[in-house]
C-alpha positions in Angstrom: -155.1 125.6 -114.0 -155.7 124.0 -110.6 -152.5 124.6 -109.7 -152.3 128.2 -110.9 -155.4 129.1 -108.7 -153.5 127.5 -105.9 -150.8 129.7 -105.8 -152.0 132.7 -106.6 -154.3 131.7 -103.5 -151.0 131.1 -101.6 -150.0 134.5 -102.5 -152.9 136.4 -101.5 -152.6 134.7 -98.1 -149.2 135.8 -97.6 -149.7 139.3 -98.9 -153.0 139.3 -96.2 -150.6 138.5 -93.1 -148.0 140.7 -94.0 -150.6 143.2 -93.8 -153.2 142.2 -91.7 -152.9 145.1 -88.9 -154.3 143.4 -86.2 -151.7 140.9 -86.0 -149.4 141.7 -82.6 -145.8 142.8 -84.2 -142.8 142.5 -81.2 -141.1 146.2 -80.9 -138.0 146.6 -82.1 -134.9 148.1 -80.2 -134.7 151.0 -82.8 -138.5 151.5 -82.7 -141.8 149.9 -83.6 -142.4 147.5 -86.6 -144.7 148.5 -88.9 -147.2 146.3 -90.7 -144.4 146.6 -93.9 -141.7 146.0 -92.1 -140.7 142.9 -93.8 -140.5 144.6 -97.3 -138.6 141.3 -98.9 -141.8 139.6 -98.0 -144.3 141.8 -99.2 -142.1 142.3 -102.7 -141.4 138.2 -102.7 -145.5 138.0 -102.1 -146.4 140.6 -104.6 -144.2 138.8 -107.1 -146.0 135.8 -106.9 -149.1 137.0 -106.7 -148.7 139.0 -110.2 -147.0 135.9 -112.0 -149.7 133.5 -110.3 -152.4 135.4 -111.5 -150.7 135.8 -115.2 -150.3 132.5 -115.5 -154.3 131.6 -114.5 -155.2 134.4 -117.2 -153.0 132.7 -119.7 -154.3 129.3 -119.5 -157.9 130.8 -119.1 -157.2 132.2 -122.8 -155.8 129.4 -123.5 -158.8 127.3 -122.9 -161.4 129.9 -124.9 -158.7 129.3 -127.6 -159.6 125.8 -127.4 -163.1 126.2 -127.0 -163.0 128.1 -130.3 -160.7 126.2 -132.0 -163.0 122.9 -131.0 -165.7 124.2 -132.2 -164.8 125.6 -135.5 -163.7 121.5 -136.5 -166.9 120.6 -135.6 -168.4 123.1 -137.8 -166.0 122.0 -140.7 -166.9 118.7 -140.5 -170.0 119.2 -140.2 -169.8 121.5 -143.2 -167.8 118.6 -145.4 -171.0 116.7 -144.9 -173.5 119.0 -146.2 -171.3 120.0 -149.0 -171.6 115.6 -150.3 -175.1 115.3 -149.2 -177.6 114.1 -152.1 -180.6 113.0 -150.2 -182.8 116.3 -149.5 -184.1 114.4 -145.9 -180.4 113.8 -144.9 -179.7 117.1 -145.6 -182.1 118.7 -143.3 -180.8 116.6 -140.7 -177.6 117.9 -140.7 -178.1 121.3 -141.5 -180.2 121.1 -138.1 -177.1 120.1 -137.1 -174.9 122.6 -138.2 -177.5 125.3 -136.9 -176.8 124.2 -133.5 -173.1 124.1 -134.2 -173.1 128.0 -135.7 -174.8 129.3 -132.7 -172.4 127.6 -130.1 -169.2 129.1 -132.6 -171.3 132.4 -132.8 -171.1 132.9 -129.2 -167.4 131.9 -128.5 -166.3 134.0 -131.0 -168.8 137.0 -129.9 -167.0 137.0 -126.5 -163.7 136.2 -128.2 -164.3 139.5 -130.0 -165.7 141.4 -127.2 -162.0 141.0 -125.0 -160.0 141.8 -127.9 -158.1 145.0 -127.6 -157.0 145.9 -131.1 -159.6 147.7 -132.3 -158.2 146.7 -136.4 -158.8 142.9 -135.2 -162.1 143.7 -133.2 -163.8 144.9 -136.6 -162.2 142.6 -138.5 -163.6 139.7 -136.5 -166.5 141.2 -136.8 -166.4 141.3 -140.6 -165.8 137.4 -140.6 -168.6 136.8 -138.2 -171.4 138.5 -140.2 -170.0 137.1 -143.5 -170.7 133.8 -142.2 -174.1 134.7 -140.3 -174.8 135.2 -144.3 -173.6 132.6 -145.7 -175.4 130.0 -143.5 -178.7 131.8 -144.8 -177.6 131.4 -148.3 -176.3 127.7 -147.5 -179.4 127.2 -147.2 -181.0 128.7 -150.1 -177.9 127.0 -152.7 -177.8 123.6 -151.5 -181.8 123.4 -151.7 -181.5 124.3 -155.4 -178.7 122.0 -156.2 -180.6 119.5 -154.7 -183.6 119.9 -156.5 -182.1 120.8 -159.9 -178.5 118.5 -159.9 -177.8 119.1 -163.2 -178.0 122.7 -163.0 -174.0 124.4 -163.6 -174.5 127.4 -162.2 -176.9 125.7 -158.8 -173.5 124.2 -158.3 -171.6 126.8 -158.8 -173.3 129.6 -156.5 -173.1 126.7 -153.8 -169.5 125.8 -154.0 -169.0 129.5 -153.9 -170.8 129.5 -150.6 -168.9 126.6 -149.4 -166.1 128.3 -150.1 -166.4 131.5 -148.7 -167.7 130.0 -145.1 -164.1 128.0 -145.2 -162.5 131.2 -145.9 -164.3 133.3 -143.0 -163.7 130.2 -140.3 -159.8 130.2 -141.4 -160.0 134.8 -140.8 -162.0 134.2 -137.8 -159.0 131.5 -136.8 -156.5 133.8 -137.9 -157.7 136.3 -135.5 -158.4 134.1 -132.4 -154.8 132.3 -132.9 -152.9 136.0 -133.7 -151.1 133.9 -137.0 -151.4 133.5 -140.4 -151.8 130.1 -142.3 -149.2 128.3 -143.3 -147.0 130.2 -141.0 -147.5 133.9 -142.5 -146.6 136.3 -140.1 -148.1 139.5 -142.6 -150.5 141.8 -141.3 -153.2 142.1 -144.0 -152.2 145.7 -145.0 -149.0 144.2 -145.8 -150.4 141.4 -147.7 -152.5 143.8 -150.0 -150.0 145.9 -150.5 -147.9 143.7 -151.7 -150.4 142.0 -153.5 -150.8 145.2 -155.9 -147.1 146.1 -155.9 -146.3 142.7 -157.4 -149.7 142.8 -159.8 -148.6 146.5 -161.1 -145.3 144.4 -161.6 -146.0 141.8 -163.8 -148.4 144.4 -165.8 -145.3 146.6 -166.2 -143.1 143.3 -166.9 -145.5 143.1 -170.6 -143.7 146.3 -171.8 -141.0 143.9 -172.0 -142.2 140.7 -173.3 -145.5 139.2 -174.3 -144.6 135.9 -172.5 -143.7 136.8 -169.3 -146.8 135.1 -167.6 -149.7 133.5 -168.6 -152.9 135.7 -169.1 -155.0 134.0 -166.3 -152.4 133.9 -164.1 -152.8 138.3 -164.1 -156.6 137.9 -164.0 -156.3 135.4 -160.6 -153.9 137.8 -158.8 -156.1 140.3 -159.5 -159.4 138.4 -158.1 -156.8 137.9 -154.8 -156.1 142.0 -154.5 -160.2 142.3 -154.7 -160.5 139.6 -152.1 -158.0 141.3 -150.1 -160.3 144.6 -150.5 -163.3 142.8 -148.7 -161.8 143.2 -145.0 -161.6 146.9 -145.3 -165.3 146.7 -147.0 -166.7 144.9 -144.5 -165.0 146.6 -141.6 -167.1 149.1 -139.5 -164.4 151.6 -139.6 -165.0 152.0 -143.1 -167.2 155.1 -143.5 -169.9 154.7 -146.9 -167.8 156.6 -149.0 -164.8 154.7 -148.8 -166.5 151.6 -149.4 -168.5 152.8 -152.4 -165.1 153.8 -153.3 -163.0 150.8 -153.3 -166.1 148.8 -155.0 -165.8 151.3 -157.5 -162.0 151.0 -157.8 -161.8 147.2 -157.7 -164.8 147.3 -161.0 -162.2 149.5 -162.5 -159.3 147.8 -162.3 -161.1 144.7 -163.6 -162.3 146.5 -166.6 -158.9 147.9 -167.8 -157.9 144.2 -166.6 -159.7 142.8 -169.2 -158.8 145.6 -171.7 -155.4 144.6 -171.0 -155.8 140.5 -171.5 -158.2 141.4 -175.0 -155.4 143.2 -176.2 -153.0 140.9 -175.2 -154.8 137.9 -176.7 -154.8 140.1 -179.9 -151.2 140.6 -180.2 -150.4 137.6 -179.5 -152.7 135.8 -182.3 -150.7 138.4 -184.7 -147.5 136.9 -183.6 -146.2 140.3 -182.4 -143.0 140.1 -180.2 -143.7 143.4 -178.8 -146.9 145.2 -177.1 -148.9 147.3 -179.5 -150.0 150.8 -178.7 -153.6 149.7 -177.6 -152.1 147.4 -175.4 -149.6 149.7 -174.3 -151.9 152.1 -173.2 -154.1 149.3 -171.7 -151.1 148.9 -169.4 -150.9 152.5 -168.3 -154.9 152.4 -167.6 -154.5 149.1 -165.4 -151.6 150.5 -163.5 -153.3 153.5 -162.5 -156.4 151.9 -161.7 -154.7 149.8 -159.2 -152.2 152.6 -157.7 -156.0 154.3 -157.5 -157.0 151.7 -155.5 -154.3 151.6 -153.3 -154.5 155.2 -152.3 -158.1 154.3 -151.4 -157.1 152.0 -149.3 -154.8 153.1 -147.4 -156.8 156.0 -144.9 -158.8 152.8 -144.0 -155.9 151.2 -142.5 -154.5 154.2 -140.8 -157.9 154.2 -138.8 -157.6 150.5 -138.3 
């Protein structure tokens, strides 16, 4: 960085002499010199400058990057401690803790998400960042229960779904600050949902064919991934009430004929049947069109992204 600064320093100082009209300039045979004159100069300077001052915005991203990047681990270990906590003292300790870590990665990312240009990622950082100003509230609330009441099933379950969800908004905010996907996914997300319900209208389809093609909670789970999917157009502020109300609606819809679909499933196959029966057969048409429904929704939301 030092050395960035430094040359675009050296650059600026060039481009000032080559300009600076006060200096005395020797006339020339054919006439007087001008102040740019020495046009290789000035274009060598003003080449310099532009890539010297690239360069010290580059690594200055570079370093918020960082900065972000840093911080996020923090909270994630941080996070992994809370999560196997069983003393309710310790526990307040670190959540103290993680408060302070929240409000330093609430800040980085706030002026991460003011500079950002794309207006789709702007909202969509936005989205992640008020998902987990939430979820540190209910943190709160679920790992106090489970503390108190241990053996409770579902005190455990609302807090690993907490747990859970803050993981998944650091990894979008990530996402967003690093411009990639995990595991080296180059998709945009329209693409991703998209394909997600092409391949899920699929394998519905694929039952007309055979009974056995996949299991039946491996269609529910790709399913619950398209209605994840759903929840960064939701949550985006370019998603006017309406549209919301109507993917919410959509996305209860297509689980319903969902589990239409798996009841009648499970029914044909405890009759041994080697082919879908009418019920189920019409099931399939319902969930199709529930999900082709959903995608239509969908998509004026990303064209406004």
């Amino acid at each position: 960085m030092g050395m960035a600064c430094f040359e675009a320093r050296r650059a600026g100082d060039a481009i000032a002499k080559l300009t600076d009209v006060g200096m005395p300039v020797a006339p020339l045979v054919d006439g007087p010199k001008t102040v740019f004159s020495n046009r290789t100069g000035m274009v060598k300077a003003a080449r310099m400058l532009l890539s010297s001052v690239t360069k010290v915005l580059v690594l200055a991203d570079r370093i918020v990057i960082k900065q972000i990047i840093t911080s996020r681990n923090k909270v994630l270990v941080t996070l992994e401690q809370l999560e196997r906590v069983s003393i309710f003292q310790e526990f307040v300790q670190i959540f103290s803790q993680f408060g302070n870590q929240m409000v330093e990665f609430a800040h980085l990312t706030g002026d991460r998400q003011n500079d950002l240009k794309d207006e789709n990622k702007k909202a969509r950082m936005a989205a992640a960042r008020a998902v987990l100003e939430k979820c540190t509230m209910m943190l709160l609330t679920a790992s106090k229960t489970c503390l108190r009441h241990p053996d409770c099933e579902s005190a455990r379950i609302n807090k690993d779904a907490v747990f859970h969800r803050m993981r998944f908004a650091l990894e979008q905010v990530m996402e967003i600050v690093t411009d990639a996907r995990p595991c080296g996914e180059t998709k945009v997300l329209p693409l991703s949902i998209y394909t997600g319900i092409k391949d899920f209208k699929s394998n519905v389809e694929g039952l007309h064919e055979g009974l056995y093609s996949l299991p039946q909670q491996a269609l529910f789970d790709q399913l619950e991934a398209v209605v994840e999917r759903t929840e960064d157009f939701t949550d985006s502020a370019y998603t006017s009430h309406e549209h919301r109300e109507g993917i919410l609606q959509l996305c209860q819809l297509a689980r319903q004929d969902t589990d239409q679909l798996i009841a009648a499933w499970r029914e044909a196959l405890s009759l041994n049947a080697k082919e879908a029966s009418e019920e189920m057969e019409l099931s399939i048409l319902k969930t199709c069109q529930s999900v082709h429904e959903l995608r239509r929704e969908v998509s004026p939301v990303t064209l406004r992204s």
